[in-house]
C-alpha positions, 0 to 999 in steps of 0.5 A: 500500500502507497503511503499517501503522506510521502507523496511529492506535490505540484503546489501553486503559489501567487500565480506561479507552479512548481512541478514534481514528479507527476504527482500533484496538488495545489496550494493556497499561499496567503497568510491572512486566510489561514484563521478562516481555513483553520476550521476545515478538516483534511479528507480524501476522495477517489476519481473513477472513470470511463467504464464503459460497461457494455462495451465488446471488442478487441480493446479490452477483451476483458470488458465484462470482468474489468469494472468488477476488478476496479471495484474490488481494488476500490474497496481493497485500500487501506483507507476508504475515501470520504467519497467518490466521484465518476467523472463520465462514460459509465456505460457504453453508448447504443442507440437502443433506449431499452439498452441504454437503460439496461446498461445503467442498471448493470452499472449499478449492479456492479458498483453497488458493493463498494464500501463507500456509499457517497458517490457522486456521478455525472454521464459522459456522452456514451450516457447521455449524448444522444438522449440529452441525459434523459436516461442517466437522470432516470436511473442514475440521478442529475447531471449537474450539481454542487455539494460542499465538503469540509469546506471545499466547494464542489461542483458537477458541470455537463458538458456531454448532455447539450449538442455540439460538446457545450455547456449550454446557456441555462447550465451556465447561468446557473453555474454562474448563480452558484459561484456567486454565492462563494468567496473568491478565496473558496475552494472549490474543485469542478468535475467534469467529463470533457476537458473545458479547454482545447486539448485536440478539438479534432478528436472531441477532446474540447468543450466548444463553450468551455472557455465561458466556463473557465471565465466564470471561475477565474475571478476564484483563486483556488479552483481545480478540475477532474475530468475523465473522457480522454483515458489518460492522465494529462496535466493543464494549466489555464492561468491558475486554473489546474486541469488534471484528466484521470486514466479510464477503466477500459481502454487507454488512448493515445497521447494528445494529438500524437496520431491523427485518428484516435484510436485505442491503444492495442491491448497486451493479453500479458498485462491486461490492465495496462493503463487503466487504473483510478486515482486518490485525491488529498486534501489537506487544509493546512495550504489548501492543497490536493495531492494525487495519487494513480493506482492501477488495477489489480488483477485478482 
């Protein structure tokens, strides 16, 4: 087991970074807000991703068992997370509405033994691309939110359920509604299933109106972002803004922009997982800082 206090940090002070060795978290560095931080308590959550049950292919020849080990090697940690979050594609997309909803029942089906009850879910556009979300939010529940927890604001935008890979206006007036309630020192993490900014456009890896999102949140000093959708871990700065995507728990894809297509990487039967994995997010309230973890799955 990985002991989560030796972990090296990226940590953002004023408006510059220092990076260390992949693993990262973000700091808050002003003295005068130490007394109103002083109340908080530290806490951990774990990132899962792009599932994609349902899917049957070359690419993980193993799709039917994959998710079931992911769960079991969550629940296996020394240290159950306070909560976790699922940053999209939770099923496979089909065009069958029956399916569709059987699919989401499965899902749930197999994540249903995890220890930890609260999880926080949002779709990925295999779950709510062509229906507009009508089915994720039938079965699974809504597909933006905000919560709070132990003083971090939390917030669930959907940039899959709109057409043309958007937000939307109605979403963005809400999300703008809802920053205005917080300081602009608050901490608040933002999830999400595509990137808010242009990672490769050309392979859907952006948000056509991501950028009026990230405009909503830059008056915030302290916001970082999880997503999911491009099955890899990928780190981005838009100004003080950290963008940080988690691996999938299918099938890996290229680096950014590395290939023209986007295509998934061939899978090796003699190290089935390789590349999948979810990943454990500290906090720790002394700076207001997230460190980050990637763990593998294991095979059982």
């Amino acid at each position: 087991m990985i002991d989560r206090r030796s972990f090296m940090k990226l940590t953002a002070l004023g408006g510059g970074a220092v990076f260390a060795s992949g693993l990262l978290g973000r700091a808050q560095a002003a003295a005068g807000k130490a007394a109103r931080l002083s109340g908080y308590s530290d806490f951990y959550f774990v990132q899962m991703s792009d599932s994609h049950w349902g899917y049957t292919g070359p690419d993980n020849p193993n799709a039917e068992i994959t998710l079931k080990e992911a769960v079991a090697t969550v629940n296996a940690l020394e240290i159950q997370p306070d909560f976790i979050i699922y940053t999209g594609d939770l099923t496979h997309t089909t065009d069958d509405p029956v399916e569709r909803r059987q699919r989401l029942r499965e899902f749930q089906e197999i994540v249903r033994p995890l220890k930890v009850r609260d999880i926080h879910f949002i779709p990925g556009e295999h779950d709510a691309g062509l229906d507009g979300g009508a089915a994720f939010k039938e079965i699974i529940g809504p597909t933006h939110y905000s919560f709070d927890h132990k003083g971090v604001h939390f917030i669930a935008i959907d940039n899959v359920s709109q057409p043309g890979s958007t937000i939307g206006d109605p979403q963005l007036a809400w999300l703008k509604a809802d920053l205005s309630r917080q300081a602009k020192d608050q901490p608040i993490v933002v999830i999400t299933h595509r990137p808010l900014f242009d990672l490769v456009p050309k392979w859907d890896w952006a948000t056509r109106d991501g950028d009026k999102a990230i405009a909503l949140l830059m008056p915030y000093t302290n916001v970082t972002v999880f997503y999911g959708h491009i099955h890899q871990e990928n780190h981005h700065m838009t100004g003080h803004i950290a963008h940080h995507s988690a691996k999938s728990l299918i099938f890996p894809l290229p680096a950014p922009g590395s290939q023209d297509k986007r295509e998934a990487l061939p899978w090796d039967p003699a190290m089935p997982y390789k590349g999948l994995g979810f990943r454990e997010v500290e906090a720790e309230n002394k700076a207001s800082e997230y460190k980050i973890a990637e763990y593998p799955v294991v095979r059982r």
